[in-house]
C-alpha positions as CSV (number, residue, x, y, z in Angstrom):
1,X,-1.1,33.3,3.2
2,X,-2.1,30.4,1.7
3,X,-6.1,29.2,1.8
4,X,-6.7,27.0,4.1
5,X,-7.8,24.0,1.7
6,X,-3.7,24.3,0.9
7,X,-3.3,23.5,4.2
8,X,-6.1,20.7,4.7
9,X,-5.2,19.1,1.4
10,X,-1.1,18.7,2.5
11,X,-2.5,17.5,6.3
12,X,-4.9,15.1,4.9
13,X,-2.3,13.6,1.9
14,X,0.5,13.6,5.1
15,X,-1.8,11.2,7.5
16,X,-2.9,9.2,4.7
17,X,0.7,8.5,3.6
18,X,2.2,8.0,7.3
19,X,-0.8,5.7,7.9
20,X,0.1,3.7,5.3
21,X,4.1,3.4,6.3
22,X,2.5,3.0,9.4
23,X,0.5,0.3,8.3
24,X,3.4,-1.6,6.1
25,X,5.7,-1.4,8.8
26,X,4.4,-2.3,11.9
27,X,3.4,-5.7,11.0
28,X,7.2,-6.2,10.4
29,X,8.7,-5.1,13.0
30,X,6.0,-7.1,15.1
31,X,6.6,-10.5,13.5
32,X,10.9,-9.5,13.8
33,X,10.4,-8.6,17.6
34,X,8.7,-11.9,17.6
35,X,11.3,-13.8,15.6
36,X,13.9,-12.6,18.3
């Protein structure tokens, strides 16, 4: 079994990254829904 930092390290790098597709995609499909 891994430590548990493994497992805090891979959690925190996976929110940071779908928080930013989060952030870089939302807006567009806001401003398409919009458009339409």
């Amino acid at each position: 079994v891994r430590s548990p930092w493994t497992w805090i390290g891979v959690t925190a790098a996976l929110a940071v990254v779908g928080g930013g597709l989060i952030i870089y995609y939302v807006p567009r499909t806001e401003r398409a829904k919009a458009a339409a």
